[in-house]
DSSP file (Angstrom, degrees, kcal/mol; ACC not computed):
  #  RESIDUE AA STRUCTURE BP1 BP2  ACC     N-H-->O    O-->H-N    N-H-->O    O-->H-N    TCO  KAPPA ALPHA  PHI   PSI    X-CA   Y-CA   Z-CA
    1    1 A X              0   0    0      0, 0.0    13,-1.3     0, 0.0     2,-0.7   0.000 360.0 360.0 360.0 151.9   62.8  -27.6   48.4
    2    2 A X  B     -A   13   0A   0     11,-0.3    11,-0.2    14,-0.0     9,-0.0  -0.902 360.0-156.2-137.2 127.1   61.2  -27.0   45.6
    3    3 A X        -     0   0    0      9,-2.7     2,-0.2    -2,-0.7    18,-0.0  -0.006   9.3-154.6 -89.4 173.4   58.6  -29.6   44.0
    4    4 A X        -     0   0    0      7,-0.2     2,-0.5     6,-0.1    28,-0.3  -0.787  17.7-141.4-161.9  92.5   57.2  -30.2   40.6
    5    5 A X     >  -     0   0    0      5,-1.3     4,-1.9    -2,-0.2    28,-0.1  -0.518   7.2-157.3 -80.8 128.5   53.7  -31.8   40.4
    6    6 A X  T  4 S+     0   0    0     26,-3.6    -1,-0.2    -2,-0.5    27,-0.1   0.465  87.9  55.9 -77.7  13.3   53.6  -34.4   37.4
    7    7 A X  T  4 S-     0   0    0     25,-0.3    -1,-0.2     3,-0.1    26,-0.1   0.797 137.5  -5.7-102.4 -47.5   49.9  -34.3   37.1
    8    8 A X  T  4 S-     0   0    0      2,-0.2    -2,-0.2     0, 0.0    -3,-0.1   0.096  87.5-131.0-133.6  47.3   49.4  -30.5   36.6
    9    9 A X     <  +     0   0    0     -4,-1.9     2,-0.3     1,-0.2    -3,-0.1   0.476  43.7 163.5 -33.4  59.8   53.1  -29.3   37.1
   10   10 A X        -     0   0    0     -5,-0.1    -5,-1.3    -6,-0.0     2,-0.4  -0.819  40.1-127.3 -66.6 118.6   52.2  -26.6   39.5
   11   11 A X        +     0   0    0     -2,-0.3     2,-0.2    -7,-0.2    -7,-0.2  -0.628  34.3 178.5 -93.5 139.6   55.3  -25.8   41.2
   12   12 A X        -     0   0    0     -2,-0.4    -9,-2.7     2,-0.0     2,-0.3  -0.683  28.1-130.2-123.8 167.6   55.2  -25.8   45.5
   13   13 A X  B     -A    2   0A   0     -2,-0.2   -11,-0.3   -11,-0.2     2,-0.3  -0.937  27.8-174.1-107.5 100.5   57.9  -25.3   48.1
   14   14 A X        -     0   0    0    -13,-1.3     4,-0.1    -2,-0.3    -2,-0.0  -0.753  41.2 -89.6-115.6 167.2   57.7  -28.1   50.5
   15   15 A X    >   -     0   0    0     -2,-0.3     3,-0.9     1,-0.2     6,-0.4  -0.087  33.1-135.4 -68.2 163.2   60.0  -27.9   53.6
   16   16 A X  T 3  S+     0   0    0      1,-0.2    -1,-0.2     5,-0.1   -14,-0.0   0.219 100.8  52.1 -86.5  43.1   63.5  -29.5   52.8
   17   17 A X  T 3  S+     0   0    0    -16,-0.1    -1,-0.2     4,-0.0     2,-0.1   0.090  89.2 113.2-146.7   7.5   63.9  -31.7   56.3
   18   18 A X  S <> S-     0   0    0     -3,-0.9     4,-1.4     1,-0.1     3,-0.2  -0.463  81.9-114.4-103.7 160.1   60.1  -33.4   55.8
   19   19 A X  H  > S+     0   0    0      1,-0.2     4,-1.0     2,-0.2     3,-0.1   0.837 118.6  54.9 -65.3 -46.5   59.7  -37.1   55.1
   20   20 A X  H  4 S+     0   0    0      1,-0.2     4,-0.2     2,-0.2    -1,-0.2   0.742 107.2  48.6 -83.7 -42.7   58.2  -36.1   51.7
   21   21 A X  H >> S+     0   0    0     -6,-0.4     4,-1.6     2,-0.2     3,-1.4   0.904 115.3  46.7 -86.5 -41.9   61.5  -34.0   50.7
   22   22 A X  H 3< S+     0   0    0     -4,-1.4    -2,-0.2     1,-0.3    -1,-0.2   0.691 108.5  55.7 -58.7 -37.3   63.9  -37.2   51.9
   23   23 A X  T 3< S+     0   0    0     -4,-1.0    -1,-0.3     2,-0.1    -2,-0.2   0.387 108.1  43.1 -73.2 -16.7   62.0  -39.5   50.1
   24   24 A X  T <4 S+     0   0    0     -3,-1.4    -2,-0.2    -4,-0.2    -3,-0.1   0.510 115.2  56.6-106.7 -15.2   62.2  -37.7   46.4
   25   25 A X  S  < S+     0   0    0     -4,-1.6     3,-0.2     1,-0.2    -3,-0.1   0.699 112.5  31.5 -98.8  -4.2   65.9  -37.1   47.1
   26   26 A X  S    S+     0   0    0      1,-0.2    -1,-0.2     2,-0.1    -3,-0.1   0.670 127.7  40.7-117.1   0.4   67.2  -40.5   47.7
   27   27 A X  S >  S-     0   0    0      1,-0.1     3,-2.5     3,-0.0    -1,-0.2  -0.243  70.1-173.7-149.6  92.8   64.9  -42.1   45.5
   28   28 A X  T 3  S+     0   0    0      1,-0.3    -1,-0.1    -3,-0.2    -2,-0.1   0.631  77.3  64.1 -37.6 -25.2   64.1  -40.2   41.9
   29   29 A X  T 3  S+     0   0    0      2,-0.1    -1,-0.3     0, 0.0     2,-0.3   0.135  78.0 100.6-115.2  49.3   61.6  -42.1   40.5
   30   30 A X  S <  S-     0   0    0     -3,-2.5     2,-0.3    -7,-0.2    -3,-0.0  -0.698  70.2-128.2 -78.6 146.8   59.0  -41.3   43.2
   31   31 A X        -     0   0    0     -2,-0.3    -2,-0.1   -26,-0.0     2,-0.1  -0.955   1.9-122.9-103.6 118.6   56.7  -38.7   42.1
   32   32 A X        +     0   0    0     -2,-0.3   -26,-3.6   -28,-0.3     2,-0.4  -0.296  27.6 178.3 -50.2 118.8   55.5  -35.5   43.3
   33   33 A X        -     0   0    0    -28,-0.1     2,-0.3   -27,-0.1   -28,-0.1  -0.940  20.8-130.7-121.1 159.4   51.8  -35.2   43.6
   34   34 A X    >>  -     0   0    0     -2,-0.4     3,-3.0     1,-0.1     4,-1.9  -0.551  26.8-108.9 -72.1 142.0   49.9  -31.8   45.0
   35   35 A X  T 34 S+     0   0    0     -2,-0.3     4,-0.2     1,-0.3     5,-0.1   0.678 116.5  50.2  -4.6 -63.8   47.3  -31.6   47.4
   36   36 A X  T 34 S+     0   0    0      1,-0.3     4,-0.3     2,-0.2    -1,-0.3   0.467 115.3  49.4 -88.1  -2.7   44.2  -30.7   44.9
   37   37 A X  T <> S+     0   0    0     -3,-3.0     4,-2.1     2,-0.2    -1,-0.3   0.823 106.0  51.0-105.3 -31.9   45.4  -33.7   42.8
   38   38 A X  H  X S+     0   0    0     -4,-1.9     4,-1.1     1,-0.3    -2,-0.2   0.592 114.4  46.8 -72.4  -9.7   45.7  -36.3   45.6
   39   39 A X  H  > S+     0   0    0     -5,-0.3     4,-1.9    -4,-0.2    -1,-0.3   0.685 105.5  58.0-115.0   0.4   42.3  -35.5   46.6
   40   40 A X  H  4 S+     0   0    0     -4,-0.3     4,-0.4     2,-0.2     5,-0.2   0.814 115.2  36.9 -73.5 -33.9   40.9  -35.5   43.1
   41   41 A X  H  X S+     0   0    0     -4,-2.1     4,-2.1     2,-0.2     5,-0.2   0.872 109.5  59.2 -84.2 -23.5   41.9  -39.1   42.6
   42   42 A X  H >X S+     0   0    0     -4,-1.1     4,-3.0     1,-0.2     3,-0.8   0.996 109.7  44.1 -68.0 -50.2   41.3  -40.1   45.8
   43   43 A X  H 3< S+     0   0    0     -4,-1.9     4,-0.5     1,-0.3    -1,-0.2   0.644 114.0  49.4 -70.3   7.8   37.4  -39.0   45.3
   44   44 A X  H 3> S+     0   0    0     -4,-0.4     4,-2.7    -3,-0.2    -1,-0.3   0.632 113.2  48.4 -99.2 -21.7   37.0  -40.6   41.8
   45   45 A X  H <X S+     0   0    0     -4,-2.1     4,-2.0    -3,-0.8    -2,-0.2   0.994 110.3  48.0 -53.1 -51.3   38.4  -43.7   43.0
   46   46 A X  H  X S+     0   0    0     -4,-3.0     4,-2.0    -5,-0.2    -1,-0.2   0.821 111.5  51.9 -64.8 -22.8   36.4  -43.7   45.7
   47   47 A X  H >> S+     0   0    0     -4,-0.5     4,-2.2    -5,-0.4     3,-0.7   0.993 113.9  46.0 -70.7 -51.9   33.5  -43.0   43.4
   48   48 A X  H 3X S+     0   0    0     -4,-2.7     4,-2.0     1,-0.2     5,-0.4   0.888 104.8  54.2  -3.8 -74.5   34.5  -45.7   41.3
   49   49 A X  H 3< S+     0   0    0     -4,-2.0    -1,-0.2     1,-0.3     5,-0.2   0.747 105.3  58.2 -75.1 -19.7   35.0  -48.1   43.8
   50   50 A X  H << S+     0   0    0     -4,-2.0    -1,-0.3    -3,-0.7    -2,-0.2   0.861  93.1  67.2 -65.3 -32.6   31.2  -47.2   44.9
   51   51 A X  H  < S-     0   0    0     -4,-2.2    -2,-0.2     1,-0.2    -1,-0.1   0.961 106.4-129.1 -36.1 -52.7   29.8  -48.2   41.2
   52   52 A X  S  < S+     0   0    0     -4,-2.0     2,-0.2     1,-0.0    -1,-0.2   0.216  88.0  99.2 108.4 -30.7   30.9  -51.9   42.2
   53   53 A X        +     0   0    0     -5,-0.4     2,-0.6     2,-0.0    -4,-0.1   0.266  55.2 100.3 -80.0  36.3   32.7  -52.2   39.1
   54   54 A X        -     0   0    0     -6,-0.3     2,-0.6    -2,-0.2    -9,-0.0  -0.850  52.2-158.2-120.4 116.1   36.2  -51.5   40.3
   55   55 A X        -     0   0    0     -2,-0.6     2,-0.9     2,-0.0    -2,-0.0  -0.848   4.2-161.3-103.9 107.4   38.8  -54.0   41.0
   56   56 A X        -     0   0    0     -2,-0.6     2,-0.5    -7,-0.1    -2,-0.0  -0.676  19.3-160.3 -71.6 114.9   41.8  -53.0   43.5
   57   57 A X        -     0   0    0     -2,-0.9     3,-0.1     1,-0.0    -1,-0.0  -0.850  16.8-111.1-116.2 162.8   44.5  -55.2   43.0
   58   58 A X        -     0   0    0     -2,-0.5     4,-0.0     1,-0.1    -1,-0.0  -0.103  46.1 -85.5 -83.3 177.4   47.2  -55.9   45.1
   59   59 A X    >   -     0   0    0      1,-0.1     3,-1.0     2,-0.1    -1,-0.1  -0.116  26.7-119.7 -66.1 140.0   50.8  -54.8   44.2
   60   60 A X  T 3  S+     0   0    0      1,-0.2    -1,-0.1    -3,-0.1    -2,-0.1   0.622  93.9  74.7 -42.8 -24.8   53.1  -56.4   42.3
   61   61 A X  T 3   +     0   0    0      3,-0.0    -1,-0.2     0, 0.0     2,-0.2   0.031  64.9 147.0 -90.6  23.8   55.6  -56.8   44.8
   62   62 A X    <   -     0   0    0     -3,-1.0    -4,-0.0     1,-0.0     0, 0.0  -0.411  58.2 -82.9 -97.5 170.8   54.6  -59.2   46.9
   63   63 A X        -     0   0    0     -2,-0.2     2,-0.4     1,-0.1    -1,-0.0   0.168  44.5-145.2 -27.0 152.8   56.0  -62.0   49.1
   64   64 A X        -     0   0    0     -3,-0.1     2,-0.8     0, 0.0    -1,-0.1  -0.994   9.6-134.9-118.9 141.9   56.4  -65.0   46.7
   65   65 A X              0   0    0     -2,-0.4    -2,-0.0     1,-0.2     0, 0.0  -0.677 360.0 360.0 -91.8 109.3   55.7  -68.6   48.6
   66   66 A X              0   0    0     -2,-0.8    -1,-0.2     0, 0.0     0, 0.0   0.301 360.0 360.0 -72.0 360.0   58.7  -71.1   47.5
C-alpha cells in the first residue's frame, strides 16, 4: 500500500496486511506519519517537556461521570 506522509509528503510503501495499512483504510481521517517525522516530534516534545514549561493534556474523549 502506498502511503502519503502529511508532514513532508514523502511517499512510502508499507505492507498492505499490517495493522498500520487496516487502520488508514477503514478509518480516513487517520494520518500517515513517516518514521524521520515521528521521531522528530517525539524528541522536541520530549525536549519541551524537559524545559518544565509544557503541559500534556489529556484527550478530549474521556469518560464523562453522570
Amino acid at each position: 500500500m502506498r502511503v502519503k506522509c502529511s508532514l513532508c509528503d514523502k511517499v512510502e510503501t508499507i505492507d498492505s496486511w499490517s495493522f498500520e495499512a487496516k487502520r488508514l483504510r477503514n478509518k480516513p481521517a487517520k494520518t500517515y506519519m513517516c518514521q524521520t517525522c515521528q521521531e522528530r516530534i517525539s524528541e522536541r516534545t520530549a525536549e519541551r517537556n524537559a524545559t518544565g514549561h509544557f503541559n500534556l493534556y489529556p484527550s478530549f474523549r474521556q469518560k464523562r461521570r453522570w
